[in-house]
C-alpha positions as CSV (number, residue, x, y, z in Angstrom):
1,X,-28.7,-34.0,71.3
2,X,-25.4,-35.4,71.2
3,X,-26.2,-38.1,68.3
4,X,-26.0,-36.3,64.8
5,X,-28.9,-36.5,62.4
6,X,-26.8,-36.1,59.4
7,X,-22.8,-36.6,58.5
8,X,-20.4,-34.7,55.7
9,X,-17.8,-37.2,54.8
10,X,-15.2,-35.9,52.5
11,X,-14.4,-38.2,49.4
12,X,-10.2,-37.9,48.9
13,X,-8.4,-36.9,45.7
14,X,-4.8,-37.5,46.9
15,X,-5.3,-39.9,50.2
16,X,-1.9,-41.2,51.7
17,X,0.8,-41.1,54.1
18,X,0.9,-37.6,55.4
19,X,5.1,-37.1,57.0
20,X,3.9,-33.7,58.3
21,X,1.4,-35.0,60.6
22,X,3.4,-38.3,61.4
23,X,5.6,-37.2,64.3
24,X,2.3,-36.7,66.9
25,X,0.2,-39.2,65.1
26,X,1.9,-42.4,66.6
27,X,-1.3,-44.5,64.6
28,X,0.3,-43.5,61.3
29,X,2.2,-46.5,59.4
30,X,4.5,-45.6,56.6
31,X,3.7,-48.7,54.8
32,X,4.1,-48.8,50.8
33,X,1.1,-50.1,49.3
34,X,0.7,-49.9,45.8
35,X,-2.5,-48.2,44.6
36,X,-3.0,-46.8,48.3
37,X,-5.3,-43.7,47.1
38,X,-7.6,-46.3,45.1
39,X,-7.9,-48.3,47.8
40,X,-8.9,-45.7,50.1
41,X,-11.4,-44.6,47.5
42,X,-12.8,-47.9,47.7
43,X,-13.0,-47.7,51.1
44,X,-14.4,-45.0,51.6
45,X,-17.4,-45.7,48.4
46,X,-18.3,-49.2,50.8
47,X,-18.3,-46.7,53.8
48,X,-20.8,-44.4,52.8
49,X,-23.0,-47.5,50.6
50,X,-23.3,-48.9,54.2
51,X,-23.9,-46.3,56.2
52,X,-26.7,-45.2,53.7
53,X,-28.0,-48.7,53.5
54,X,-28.4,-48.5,57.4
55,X,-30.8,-45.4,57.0
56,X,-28.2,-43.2,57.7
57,X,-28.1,-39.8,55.8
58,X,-23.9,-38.7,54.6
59,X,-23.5,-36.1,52.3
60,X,-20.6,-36.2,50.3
61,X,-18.2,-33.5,49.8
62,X,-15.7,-34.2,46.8
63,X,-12.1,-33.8,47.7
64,X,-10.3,-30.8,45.5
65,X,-7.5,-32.2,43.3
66,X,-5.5,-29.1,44.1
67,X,-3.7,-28.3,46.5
68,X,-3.1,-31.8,47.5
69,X,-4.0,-32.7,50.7
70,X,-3.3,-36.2,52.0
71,X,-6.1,-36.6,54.8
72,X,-8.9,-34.4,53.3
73,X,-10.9,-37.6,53.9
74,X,-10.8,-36.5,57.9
75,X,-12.8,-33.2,57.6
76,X,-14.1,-33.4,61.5
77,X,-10.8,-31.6,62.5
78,X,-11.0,-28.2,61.2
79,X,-14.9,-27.5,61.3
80,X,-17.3,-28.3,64.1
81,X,-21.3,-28.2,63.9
82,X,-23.5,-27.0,66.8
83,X,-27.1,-27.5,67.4
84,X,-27.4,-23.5,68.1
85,X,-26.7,-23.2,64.7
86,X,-23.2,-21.8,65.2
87,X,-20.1,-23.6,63.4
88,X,-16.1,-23.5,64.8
89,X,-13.2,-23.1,62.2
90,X,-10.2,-24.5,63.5
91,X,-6.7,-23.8,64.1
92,X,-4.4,-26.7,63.0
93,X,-0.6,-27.9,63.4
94,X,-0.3,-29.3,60.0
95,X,0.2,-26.7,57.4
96,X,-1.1,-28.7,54.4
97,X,-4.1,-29.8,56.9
98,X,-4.6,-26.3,56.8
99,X,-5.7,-26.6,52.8
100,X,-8.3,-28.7,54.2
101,X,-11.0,-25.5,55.1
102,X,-13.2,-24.8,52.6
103,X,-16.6,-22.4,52.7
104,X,-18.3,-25.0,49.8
105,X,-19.1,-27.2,53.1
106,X,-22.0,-24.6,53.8
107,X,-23.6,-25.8,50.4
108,X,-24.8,-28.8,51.6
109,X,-26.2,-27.7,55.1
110,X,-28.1,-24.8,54.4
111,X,-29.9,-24.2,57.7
112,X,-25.9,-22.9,58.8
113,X,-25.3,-19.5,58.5
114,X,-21.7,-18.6,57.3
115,X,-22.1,-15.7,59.7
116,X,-22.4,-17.9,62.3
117,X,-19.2,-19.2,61.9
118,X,-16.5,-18.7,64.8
119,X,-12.8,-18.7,63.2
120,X,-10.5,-19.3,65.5
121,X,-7.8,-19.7,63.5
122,X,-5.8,-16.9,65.0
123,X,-4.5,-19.3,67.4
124,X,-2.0,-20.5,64.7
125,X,0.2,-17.4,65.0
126,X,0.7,-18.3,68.2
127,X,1.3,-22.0,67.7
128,X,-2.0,-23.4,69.7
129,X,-4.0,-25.7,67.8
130,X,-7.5,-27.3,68.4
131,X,-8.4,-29.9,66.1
132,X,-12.0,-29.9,65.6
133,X,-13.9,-33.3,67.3
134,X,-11.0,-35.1,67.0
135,X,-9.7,-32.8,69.5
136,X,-12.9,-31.7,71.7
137,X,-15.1,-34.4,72.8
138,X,-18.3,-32.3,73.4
139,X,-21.4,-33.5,75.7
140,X,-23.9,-31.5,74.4
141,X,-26.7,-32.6,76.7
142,X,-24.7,-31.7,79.7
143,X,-23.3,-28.8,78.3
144,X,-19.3,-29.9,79.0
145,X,-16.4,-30.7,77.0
146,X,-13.2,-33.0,77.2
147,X,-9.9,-32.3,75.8
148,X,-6.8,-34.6,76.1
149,X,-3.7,-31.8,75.8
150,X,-1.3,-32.3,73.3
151,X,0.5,-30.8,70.8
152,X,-2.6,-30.3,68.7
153,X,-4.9,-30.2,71.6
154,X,-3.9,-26.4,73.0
155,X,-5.9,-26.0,76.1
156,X,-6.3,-22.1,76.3
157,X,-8.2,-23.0,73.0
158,X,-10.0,-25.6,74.1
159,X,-11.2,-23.4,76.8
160,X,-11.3,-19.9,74.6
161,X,-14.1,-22.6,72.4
162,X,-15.7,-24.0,75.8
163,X,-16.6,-20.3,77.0
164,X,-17.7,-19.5,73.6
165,X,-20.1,-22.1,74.2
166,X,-21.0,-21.9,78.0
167,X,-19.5,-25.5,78.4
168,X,-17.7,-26.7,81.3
169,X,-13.9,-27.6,80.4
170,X,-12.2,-30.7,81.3
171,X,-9.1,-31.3,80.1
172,X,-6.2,-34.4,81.1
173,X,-3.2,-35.6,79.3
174,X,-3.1,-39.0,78.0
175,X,-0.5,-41.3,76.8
176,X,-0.7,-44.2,75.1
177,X,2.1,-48.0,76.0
178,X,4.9,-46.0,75.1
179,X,4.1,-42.8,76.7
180,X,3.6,-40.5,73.9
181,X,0.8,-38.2,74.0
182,X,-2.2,-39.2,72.6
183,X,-2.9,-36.7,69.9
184,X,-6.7,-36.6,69.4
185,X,-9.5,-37.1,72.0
186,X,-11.3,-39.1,69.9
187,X,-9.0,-42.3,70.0
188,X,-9.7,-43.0,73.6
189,X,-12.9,-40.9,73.8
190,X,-16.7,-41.6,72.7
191,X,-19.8,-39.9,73.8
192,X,-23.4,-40.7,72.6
193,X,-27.0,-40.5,73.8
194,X,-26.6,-44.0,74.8
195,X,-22.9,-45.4,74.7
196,X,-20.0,-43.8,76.3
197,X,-16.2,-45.7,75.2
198,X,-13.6,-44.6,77.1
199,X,-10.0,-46.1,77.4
200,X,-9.4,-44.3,81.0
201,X,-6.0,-46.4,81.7
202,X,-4.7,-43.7,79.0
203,X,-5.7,-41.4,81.3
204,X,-1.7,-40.7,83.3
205,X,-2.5,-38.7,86.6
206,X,-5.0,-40.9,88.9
207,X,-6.4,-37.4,89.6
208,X,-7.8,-36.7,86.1
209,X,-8.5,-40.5,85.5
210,X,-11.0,-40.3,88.5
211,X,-11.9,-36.8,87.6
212,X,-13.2,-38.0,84.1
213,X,-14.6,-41.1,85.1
214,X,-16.2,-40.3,88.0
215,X,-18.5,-37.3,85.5
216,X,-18.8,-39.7,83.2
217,X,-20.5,-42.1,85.5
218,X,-22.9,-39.5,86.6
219,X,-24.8,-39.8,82.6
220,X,-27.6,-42.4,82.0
221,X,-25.4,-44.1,79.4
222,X,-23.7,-47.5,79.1
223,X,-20.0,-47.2,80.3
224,X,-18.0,-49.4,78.1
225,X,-14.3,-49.4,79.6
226,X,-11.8,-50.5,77.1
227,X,-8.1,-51.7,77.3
228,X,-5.1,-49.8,75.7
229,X,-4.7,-52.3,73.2
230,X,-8.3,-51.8,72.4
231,X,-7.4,-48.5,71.9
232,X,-4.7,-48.8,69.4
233,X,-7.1,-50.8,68.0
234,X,-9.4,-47.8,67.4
235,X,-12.5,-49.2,69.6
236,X,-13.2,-45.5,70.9
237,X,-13.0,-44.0,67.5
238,X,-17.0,-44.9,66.4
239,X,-19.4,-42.3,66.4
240,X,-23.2,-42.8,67.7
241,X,-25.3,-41.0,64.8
242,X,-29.3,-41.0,64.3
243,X,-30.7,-43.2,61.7
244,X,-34.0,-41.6,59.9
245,X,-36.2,-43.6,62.1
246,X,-34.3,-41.7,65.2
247,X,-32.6,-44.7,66.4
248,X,-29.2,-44.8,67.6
249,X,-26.2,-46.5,65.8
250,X,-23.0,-46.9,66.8
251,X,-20.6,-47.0,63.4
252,X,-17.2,-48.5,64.3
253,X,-14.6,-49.8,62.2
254,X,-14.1,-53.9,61.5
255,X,-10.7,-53.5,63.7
256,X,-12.5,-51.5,66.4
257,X,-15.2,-54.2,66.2
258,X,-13.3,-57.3,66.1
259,X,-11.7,-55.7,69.5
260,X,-15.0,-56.1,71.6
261,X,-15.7,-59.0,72.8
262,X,-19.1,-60.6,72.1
263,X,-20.7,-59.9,75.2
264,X,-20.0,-56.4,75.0
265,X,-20.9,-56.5,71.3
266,X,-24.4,-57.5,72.5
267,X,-23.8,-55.1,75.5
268,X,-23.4,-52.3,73.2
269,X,-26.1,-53.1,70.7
270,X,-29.0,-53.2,73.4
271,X,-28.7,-49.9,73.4
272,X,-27.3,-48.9,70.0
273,X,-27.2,-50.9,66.9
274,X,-23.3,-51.6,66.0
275,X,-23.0,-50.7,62.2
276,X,-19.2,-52.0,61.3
277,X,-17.2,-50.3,58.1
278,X,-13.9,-51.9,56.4
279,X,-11.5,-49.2,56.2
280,X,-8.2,-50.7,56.8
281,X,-6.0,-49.0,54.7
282,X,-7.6,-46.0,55.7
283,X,-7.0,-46.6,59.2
284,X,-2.9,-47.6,59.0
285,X,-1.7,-45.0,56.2
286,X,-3.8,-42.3,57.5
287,X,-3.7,-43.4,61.3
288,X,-7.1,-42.6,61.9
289,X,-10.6,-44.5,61.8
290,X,-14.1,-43.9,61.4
291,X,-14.8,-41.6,63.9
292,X,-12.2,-38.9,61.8
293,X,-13.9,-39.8,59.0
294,X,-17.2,-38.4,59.7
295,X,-18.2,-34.8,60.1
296,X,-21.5,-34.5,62.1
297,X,-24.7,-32.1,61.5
């Protein structure tokens, strides 16, 4: 239950450097690159080719060219799908993030009920934000959550979703070499049917790094442990989605896959097929990788 059938990706108008989002996104890069929307275009057309030529079902959701928003192409942070047929709106930090929700989404899944849909975007008058997945790593088969606090990872709203949802909360704070927190989940956390990526050293208190480890141990999953470095390489931002045959993939970015080493590259894939996408400008403007990119059904 916890590998999607389907994905939304979210094809950008206006992709590039976002300053409002900058100052808790330490994977940003300010870098001037000429042409930096086209090339994100391009990567994101070779994404979505691949993935489909994998047997992978994405449905594409075209990017509004007003208002501009700068990472539109990251849609998993202010909606969330749920296989009770119930959907999460979500509060976020950014105010031009904010542009990002849109009710056209429900077009293309049809079996979700608008009236289904929990908004919890209240939250912002009060300054606590919950970014979607990138936020909330949720375990559906064992009915828990996990939620690294941080500036856009509130946790009375990470619990308000988890009691929503009868999950157990677990929530830690993480840092990353130069102890800023780390501002999504979903850079140092993955969890599949088959694969589980964690960077735990990010994990600060001993107490929480056991804490999470220890419950993560307890699935029948493979345990793949990976390095800092790894991290800021974005090996736990991959995604493990359900190909039409039912068979698991693992989609990864090039610079998450070039982090693994080949044993665990064969590690990984006898359990789930590794399906790597180039998305480098993507990932250094925009500071996030594949994982962000994908919005799961």
């Amino acid at each position: 239950m916890n590998n999607p059938e389907r994905i939304i990706m979210v094809r950008p108008a206006h992709f590039g450097f976002n300053a409002e989002t900058a100052e808790s996104n330490k994977f940003q890069q300010s870098i001037a690159l000429e042409g930096t929307s086209e090339l994100a275009l391009s990567e994101f057309d070779s994404m979505v080719e691949t993935l489909r030529n994998n047997d992978i079902e994405v449905l594409v959701l075209e990017d509004t060219i007003t208002p501009i928003k700068p990472d539109a192409i990251f849609p998993n942070n202010w909606i969330s799908f749920h296989p009770d047929g119930r959907s999460f709106l979500y509060p976020m930090e950014a105010l031009n993030r904010r542009l990002e929700r849109r009710m056209d989404v429900f077009q293309l899944v049809p079996e979700f009920n608008p009236e289904n849909l929990l908004d919890i975007t209240h939250f912002e008058n009060t300054k606590q934000f919950l970014e979607g997945t990138g936020s909330i790593i949720f375990d559906h088969n064992n009915k828990s959550a996990y939620c690294a606090i941080s500036s856009r990872s509130d946790v009375k709203a990470f619990e308000y979703v988890c009691k929503q949802l009868a999950f157990t909360p677990i929530s830690f704070e993480a840092h990353d070499l130069n102890g800023h927190a780390i501002y999504h989940t979903n850079v140092l956390l993955s969890i599949g049917n088959q694969i589980v990526v964690i960077c735990s050293e990010s994990i600060s208190n001993p107490i929480e790094r056991a804490m999470v480890v220890n419950t993560l141990k307890q699935k029948d999953v493979l345990l793949v442990e990976i390095s800092l470095h790894q991290m800021n390489q974005f090996a736990a931002n991959c995604l493990e989605i359900k190909d039409k045959y039912g068979k698991s993939c693992l989609v990864m970015s090039t610079t998450a896959y070039q982090s693994f080493s080949e044993e665990t590259r064969n590690e990984i894939n006898t359990k789930s097929r590794i399906i790597p996408v180039s998305i480098p400008t993507i990932e250094k403007i925009g500071g996030g990788s594949a994982r962000c990119m994908m919005l799961g059904v």
